[in-house]
C-alpha positions in Angstrom: -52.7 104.3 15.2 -53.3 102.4 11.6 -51.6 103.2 8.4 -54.1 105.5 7.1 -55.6 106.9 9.6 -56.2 110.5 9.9 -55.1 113.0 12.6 -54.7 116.1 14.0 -51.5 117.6 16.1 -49.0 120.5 16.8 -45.8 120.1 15.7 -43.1 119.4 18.9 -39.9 119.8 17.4 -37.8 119.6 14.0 -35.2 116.9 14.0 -32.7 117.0 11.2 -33.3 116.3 8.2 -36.7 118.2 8.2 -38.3 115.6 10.6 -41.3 117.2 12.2 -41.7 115.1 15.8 -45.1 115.0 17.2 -46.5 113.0 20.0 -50.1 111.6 19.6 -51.8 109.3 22.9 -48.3 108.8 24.0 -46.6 107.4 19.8 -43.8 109.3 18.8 -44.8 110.5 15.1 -42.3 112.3 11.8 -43.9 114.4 9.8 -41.6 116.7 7.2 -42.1 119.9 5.9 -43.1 121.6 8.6 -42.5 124.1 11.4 -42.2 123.6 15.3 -45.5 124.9 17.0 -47.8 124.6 13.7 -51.0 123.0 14.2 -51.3 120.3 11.3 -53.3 117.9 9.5 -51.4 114.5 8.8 -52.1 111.0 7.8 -50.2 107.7 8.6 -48.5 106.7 5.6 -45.6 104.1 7.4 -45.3 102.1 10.7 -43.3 99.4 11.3 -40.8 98.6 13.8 -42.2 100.8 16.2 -41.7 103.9 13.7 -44.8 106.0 12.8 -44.0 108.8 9.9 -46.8 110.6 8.6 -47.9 112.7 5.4 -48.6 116.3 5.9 -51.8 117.2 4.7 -52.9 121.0 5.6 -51.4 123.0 7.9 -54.3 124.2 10.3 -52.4 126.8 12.2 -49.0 128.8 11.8 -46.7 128.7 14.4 -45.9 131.4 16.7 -42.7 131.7 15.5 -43.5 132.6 11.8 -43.4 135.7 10.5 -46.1 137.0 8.2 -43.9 140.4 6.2 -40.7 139.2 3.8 -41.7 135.8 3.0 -40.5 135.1 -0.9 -43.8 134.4 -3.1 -42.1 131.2 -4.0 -42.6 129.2 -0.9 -44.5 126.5 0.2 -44.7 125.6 -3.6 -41.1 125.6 -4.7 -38.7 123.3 -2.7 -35.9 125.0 -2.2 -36.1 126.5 1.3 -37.9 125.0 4.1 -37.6 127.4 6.7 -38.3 131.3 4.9 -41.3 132.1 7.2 -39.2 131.9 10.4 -37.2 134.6 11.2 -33.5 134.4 11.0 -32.8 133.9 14.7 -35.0 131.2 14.9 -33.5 129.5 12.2 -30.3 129.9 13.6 -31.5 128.0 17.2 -32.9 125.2 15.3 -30.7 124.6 13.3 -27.9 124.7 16.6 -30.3 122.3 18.4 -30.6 119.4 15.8 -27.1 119.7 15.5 -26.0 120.0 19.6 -28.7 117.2 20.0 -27.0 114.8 17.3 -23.4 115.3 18.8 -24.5 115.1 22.6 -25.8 111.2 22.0 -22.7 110.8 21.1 -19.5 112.6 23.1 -21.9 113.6 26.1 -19.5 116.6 27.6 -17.8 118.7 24.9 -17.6 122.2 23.9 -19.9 123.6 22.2 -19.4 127.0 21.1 -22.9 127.6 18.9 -23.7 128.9 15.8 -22.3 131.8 13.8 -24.6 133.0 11.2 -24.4 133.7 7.5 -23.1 137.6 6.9 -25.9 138.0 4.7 -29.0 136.0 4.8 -30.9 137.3 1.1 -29.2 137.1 -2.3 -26.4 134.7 -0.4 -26.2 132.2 -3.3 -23.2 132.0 -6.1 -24.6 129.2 -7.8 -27.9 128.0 -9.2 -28.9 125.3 -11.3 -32.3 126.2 -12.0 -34.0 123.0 -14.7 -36.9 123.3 -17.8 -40.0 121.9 -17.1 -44.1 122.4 -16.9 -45.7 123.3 -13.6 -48.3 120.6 -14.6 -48.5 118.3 -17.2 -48.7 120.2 -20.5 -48.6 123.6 -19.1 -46.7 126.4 -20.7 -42.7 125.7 -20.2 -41.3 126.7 -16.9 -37.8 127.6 -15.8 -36.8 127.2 -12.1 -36.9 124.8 -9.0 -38.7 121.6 -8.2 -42.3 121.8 -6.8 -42.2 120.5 -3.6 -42.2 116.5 -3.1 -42.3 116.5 -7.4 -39.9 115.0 -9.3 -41.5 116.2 -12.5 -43.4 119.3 -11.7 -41.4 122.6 -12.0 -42.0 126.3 -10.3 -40.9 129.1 -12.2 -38.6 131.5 -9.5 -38.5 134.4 -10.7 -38.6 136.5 -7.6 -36.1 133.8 -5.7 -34.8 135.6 -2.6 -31.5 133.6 -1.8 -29.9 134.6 -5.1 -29.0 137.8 -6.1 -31.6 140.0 -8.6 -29.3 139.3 -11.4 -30.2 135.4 -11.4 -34.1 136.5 -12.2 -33.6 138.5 -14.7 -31.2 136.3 -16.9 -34.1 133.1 -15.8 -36.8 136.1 -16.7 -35.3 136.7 -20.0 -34.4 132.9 -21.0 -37.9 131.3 -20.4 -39.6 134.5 -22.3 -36.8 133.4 -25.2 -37.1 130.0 -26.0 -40.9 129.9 -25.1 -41.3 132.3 -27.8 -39.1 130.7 -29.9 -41.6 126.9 -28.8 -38.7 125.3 -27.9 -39.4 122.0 -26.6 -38.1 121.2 -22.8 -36.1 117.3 -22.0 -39.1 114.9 -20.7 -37.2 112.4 -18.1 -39.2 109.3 -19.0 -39.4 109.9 -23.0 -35.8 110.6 -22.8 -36.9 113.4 -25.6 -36.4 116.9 -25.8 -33.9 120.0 -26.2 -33.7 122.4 -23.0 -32.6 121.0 -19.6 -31.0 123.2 -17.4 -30.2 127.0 -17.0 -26.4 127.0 -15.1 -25.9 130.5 -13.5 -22.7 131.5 -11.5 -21.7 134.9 -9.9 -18.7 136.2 -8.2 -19.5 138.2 -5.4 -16.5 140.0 -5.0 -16.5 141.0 -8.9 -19.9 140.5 -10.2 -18.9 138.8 -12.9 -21.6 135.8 -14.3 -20.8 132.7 -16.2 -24.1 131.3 -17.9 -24.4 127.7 -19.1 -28.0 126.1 -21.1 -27.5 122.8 -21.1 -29.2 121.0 -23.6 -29.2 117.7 -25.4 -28.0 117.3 -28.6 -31.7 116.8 -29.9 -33.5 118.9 -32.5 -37.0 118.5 -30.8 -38.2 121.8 -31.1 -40.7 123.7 -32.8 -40.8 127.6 -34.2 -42.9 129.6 -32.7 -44.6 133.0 -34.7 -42.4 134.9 -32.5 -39.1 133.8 -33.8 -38.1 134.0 -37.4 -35.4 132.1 -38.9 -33.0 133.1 -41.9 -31.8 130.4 -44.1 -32.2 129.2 -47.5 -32.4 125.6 -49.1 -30.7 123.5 -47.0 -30.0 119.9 -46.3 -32.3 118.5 -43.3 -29.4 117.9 -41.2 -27.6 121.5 -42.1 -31.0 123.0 -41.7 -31.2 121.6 -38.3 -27.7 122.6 -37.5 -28.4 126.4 -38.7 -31.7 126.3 -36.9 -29.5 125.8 -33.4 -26.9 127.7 -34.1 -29.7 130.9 -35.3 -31.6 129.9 -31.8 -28.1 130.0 -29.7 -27.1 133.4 -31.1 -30.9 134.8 -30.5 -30.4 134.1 -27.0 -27.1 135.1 -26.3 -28.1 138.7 -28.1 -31.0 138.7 -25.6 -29.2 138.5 -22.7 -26.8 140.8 -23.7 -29.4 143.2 -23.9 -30.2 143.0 -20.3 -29.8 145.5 -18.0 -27.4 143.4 -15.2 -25.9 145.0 -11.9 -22.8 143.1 -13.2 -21.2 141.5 -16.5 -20.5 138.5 -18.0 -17.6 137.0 -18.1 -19.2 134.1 -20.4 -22.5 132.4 -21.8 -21.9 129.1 -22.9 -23.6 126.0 -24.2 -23.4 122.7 -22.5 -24.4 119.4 -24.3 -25.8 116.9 -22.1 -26.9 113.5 -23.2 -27.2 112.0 -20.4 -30.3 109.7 -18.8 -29.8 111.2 -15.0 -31.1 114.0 -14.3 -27.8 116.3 -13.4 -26.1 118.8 -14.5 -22.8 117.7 -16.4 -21.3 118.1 -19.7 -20.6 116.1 -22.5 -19.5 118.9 -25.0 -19.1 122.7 -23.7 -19.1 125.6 -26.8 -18.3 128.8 -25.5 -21.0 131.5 -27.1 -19.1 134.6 -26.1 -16.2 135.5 -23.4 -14.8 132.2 -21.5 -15.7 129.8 -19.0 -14.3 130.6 -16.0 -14.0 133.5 -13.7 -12.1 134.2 -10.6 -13.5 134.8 -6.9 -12.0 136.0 -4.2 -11.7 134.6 -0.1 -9.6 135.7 2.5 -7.4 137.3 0.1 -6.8 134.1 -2.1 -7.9 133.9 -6.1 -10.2 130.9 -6.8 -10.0 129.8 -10.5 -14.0 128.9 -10.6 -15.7 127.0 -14.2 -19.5 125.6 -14.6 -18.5 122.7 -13.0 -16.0 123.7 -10.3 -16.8 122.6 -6.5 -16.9 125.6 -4.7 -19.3 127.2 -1.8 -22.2 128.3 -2.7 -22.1 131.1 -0.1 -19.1 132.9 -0.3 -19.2 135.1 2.6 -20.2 132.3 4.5 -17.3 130.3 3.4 -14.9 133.2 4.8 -16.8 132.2 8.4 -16.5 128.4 7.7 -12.6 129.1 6.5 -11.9 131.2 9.2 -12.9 128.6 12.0 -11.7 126.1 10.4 -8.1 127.9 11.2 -8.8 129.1 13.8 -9.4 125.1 15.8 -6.4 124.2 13.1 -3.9 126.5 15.6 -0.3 126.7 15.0 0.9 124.5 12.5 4.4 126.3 11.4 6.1 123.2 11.7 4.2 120.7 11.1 2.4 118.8 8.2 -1.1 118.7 7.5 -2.8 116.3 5.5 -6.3 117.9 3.8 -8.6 114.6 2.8 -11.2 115.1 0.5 -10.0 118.4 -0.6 -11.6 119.0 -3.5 -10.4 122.0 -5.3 -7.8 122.4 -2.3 -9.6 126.1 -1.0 -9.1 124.8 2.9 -5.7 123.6 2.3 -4.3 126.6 0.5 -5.8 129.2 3.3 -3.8 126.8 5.8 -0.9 126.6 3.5 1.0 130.0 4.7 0.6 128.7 8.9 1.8 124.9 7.8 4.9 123.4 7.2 3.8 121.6 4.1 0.0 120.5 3.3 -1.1 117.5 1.4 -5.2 117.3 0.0 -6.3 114.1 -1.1 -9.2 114.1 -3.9 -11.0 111.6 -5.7 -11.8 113.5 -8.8 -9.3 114.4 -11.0 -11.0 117.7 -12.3 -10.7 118.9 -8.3 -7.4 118.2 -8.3 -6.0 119.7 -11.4 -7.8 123.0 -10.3 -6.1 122.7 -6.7 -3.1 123.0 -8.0 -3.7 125.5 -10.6 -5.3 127.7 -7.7 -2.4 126.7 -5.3 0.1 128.3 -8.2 -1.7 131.2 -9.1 -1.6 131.9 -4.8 2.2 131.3 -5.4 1.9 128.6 -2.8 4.7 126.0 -3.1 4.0 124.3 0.0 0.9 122.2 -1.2 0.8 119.1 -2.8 -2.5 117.8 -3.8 -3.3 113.7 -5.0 -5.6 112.3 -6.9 -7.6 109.0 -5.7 -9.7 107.4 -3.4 -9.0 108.5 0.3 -9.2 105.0 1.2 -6.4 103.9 -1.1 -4.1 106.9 -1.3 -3.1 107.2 2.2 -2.3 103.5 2.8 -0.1 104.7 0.0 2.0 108.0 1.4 4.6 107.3 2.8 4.5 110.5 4.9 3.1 110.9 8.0 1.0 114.0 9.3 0.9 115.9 12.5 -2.9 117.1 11.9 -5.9 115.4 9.5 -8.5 118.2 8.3 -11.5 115.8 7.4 -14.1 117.5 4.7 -16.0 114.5 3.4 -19.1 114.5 1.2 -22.5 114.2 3.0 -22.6 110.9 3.9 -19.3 111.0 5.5 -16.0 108.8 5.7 -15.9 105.3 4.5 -15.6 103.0 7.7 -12.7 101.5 5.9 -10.9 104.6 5.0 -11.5 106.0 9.0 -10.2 103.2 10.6 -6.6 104.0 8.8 -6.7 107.8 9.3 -7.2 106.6 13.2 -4.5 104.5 12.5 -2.3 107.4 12.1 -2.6 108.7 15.4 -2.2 112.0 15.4 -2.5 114.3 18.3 -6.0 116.1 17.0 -8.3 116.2 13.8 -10.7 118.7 12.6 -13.7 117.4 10.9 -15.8 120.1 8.7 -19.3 118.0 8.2 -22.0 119.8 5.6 -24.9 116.5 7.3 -24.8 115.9 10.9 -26.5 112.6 11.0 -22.9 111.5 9.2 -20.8 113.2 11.5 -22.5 112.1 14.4 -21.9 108.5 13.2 -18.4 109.3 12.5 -17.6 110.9 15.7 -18.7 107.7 17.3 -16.1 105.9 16.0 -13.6 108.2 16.4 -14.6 109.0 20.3 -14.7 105.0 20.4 -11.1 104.8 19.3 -9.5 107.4 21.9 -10.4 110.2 20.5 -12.3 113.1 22.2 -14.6 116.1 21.2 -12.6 119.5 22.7 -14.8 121.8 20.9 -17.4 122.6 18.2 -19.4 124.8 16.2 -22.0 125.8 13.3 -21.6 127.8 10.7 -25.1 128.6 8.6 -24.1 128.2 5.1 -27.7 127.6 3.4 -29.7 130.1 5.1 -33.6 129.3 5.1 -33.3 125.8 3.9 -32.6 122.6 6.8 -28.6 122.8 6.1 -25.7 123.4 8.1 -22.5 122.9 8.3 -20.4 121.6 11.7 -16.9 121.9 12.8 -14.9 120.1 15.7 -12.2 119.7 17.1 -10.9 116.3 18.1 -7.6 115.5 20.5 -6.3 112.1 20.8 -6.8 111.4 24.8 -3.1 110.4 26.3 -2.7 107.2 28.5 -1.4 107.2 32.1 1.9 107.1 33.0 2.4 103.6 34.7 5.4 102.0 36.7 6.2 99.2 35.5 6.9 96.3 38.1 7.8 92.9 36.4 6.1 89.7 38.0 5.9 85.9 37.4 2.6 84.4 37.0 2.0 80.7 36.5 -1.3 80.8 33.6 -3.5 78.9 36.0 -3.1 81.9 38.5 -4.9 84.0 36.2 -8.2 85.0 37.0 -9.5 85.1 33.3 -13.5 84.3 33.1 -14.7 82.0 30.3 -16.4 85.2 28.7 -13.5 87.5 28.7 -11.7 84.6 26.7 -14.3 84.3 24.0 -14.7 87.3 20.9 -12.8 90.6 20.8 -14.1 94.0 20.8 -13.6 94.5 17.1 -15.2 90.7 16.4 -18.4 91.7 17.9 -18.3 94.6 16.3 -18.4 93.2 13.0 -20.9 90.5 13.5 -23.3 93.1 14.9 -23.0 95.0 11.7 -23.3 92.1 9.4 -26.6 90.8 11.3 -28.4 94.1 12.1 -26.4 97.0 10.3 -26.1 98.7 13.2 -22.5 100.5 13.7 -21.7 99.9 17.9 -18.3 101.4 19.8 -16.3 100.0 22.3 -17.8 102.1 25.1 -21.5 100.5 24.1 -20.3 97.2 23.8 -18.8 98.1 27.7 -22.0 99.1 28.8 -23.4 96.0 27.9 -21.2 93.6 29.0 -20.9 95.2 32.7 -24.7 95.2 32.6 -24.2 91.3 31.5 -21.6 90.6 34.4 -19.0 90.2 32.4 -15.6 91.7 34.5 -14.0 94.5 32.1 -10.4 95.1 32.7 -9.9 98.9 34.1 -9.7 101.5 31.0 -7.0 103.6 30.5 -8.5 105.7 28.0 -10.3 108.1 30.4 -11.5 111.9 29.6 -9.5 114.0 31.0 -12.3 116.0 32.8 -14.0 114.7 35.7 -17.6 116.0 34.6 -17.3 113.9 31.4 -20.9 112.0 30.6 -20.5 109.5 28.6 -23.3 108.4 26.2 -25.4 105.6 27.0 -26.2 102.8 24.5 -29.1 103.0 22.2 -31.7 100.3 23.5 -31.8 98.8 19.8 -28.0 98.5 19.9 -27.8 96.8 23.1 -30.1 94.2 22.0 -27.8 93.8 19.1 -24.6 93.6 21.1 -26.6 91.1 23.7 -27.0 89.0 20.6 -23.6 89.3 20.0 -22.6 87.9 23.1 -24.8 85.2 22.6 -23.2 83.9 19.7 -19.5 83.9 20.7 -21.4 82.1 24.1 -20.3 84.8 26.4 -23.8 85.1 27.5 -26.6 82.3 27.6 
């Protein structure tokens, strides 16, 4: 198999992150963006190192697992969802598998309780960031989501079926606007031009929307015969100035106008200089209303703004809440430590079952809303802090009883795990939105004594390759010994030459400086049994007798084996 080439195939299975596996004359191919039983067209595009990924180029036959009724007109161009002509259910097992799969390598024998589904599976969205574009290069201006595998290219969604109808018709009734009014849309690599993004947020329990148009603070636009401005002789810059503030009030009037299931609490407009290409603000000027609204979950009132960090599937989030205290148990009387708490929504719903509750969060913004949120829920028991996880709680001087872990996708900083091990607590719930992390993570942990008692899903993001994971971890006790004291003379002790060379965490760290590989203390055990090298009796058993532990990963042993060979344990 060349880089190249050309073949045919059916898809095997879907590995997460969207990696299509299929197996041609015995090589193990990737291939994303595509479904397990479809019959597909692909070409080599990488292999090294034994990896083969290809690029998919037609899709010869559906699987039979698709549906053909429902399916939003949007797919297959836009790239929002990646899995809308499968049925529900059999997003749900997928999406269980990858993740079941991911942990197993790992912890071998835990509990795995499987996946609880989204309440509702249409219109589940609270948030959309939809951006201004061209579906191809000087087309008529777009408003909506990226084509799929374009960074440039954009597909207007007007008939989006993960948001509810209200979303359309406010994207509906912008685009018409400022296309009318030949409004020119921000070009990434000329770093020219006015409309960026269209910032939508509704409350589910309330209805209420909070609209943002982020623009720059350019004048780069154009009036179309549509739009007609008043105005006399003016200065260029008040002109300009008049002209924006004329084009700003057209649109809010427009929306205004629409005919909305609910209301809004606020239409703003957010200035946005910036080179990336995110949503953020440099200046926000309220148009009408205010910017913020509240939301509601499991009885609790969430202060939410354009920018505030909050799920973007709120009846979801009641399931992902719910669990979370559910494996948290009974925590009257002790104190809980929240890390990476963002704006403090899992620490204030296990406030009222804790004896006190600390979050930890690196951006300040988080913060300050946590403890607005936790004073408006007239919760007195929280205390939230602001700073790095890795520095903060080197810094508190009080100890939990429970960690809730709720890190960003790519997980805990090594650094900043090894001291939240280093508190020892009895057990540790870890709430993971990208498995791959936790899996890694969980390694670590599992490596340093703790063990996996149980675990679940919880669909957040239904029809697109996300999930989110919860598990429960308990620090595994040592035996009770006897303790018999006895005199030994040092040359009585049977110690080999190898057991007196590098320890544990010493080959750890020269394994991940040579190959970047992360290795536990089980694998490197493994391997040095397999190497003859007598290990000492450990301790730190499961406590059930079934337990299977996880084997090392070929590529890692080879790297531990070098390992060995350096600190001339081995030859």
């Amino acid at each position: 198999m060349k880089k190249g080439e050309i073949y045919k195939g059916i898809v095997d299975a879907i590995d997460f992150p969207n990696k299509g596996i299929l197996w041609i004359d015995g090589e193990k191919v990737i291939v994303k963006n595509v479904l397990p039983g479809q019959e597909i067209r692909f070409a080599v595009n990488k292999k090294q190192k034994g990896r083969i990924e290809g690029r998919l180029l037609e899709v010869l036959k559906k699987s039979p697992l698709e549906k053909t009724e429902g399916v939003c007109p949007h797919f297959g161009s836009c790239g929002g969802c990646l899995y809308q002509s499968l049925p529900y259910e059999e997003q749900l097992r997928l999406k269980e598998r990858q993740v079941k799969e991911l942990v197993d390598r790992v912890c071998g024998d835990w509990g795995f309780e499987g996946m609880k589904g989204s309440p509702v599976s249409d219109a589940y969205r609270n948030k959309m960031e939809f951006s201004f574009g061209d579906e191809y290069k000087d087309g008529p201006l777009a408003l909506g989501m990226h084509r799929r595998g374009s960074f440039y290219d954009i597909v207007t969604t007007e008939q989006c079926q993960i948001v509810h109808s209200d979303f359309c018709r406010i994207l509906r009734a912008t685009l018409d606007y400022f296309d009318a009014a030949g409004t020119t849309y921000y070009r990434k690599l000329q770093h020219k031009g006015y409309l960026r993004h269209l910032l939508v947020r509704r409350a589910v329990k309330t209805g209420e929307i909070l609209v943002g148009l982020v623009t720059t603070t350019q004048t780069y636009w154009k009036i179309g015969k549509d739009f007609e401005l008043s105005g006399t002789e003016m200065t260029e810059e008040a002109t300009e100035k008049q002209t924006e503030q004329e084009l700003l009030e057209g649109w809010r009037q427009e929306l205004e106008r629409l005919e909305l299931d609910g209301s809004f609490a606020g239409i703003l407009h957010i200035k946005n200089d910036s080179l990336a290409d995110v949503v953020q603000s440099d200046e926000t000027e309220i148009l009408t209303g205010r910017d913020y609204f509240y939301e509601e979950l499991l009885g609790m009132k969430f202060r939410i703004t354009p920018f505030s960090f909050f799920q973007t599937n709120s009846l979801g989030a009641e399931v992902l809440y719910e669990t979370v205290r559910e494996y948290v148990g009974d925590t009257r009387d002790k104190v809980v430590f929240d890390l990476y708490s963002g704006t403090g929504t899992i620490a204030q719903i296990t406030s009222p079952v804790a004896k006190r509750v600390v979050g930890v969060e690196i951006v300040n913004e988080a913060v300050e809303a946590a403890r607005e949120n936790a004073e408006r829920n007239g919760l007195a028991n929280c205390e939230f802090l602001a700073g790095d996880v890795l520095k903060v709680v080197g810094e508190i001087e009080e100890k939990p009883d429970i960690i809730i872990l709720d890190p960003p996708r790519d997980g805990v900083h090594p650094k900043a795990l090894q001291r939240i091990i280093g508190f020892g607590v009895d057990s540790m719930v870890y709430v993971s939105c990208k498995p791959t992390s936790l899996a890694r993570d969980l390694e670590v942990l599992v490596g340093n004594g703790y063990r996996v008692e149980r675990g679940c899903c919880v669909d957040m993001f239904p029809f697109t390759g996300n999930v989110e994971s919860i598990v429960l971890l308990s620090k595994l006790k040592s035996k009770k010994l006897k303790h018999i004291n006895v005199e030994l003379e040092m040359d009585e002790i049977d110690l080999t030459a190898a057991e007196s060379k590098a320890t544990y965490e010493e080959i750890k760290d020269y394994v991940l400086k040579q190959s970047g590989l992360k290795v536990s203390s089980l694998y490197i055990a493994q391997v040095k049994q397999k190497c003859g090298i007598i290990e000492r009796a450990n301790y730190n058993l499961p406590k059930s007798e079934n337990f299977r532990q996880p084997k090392c990963p070929p590529e890692k042993e080879r790297a531990i084996r070098e390992a060995l060979k350096y600190f001339k344990m081995i030859s």
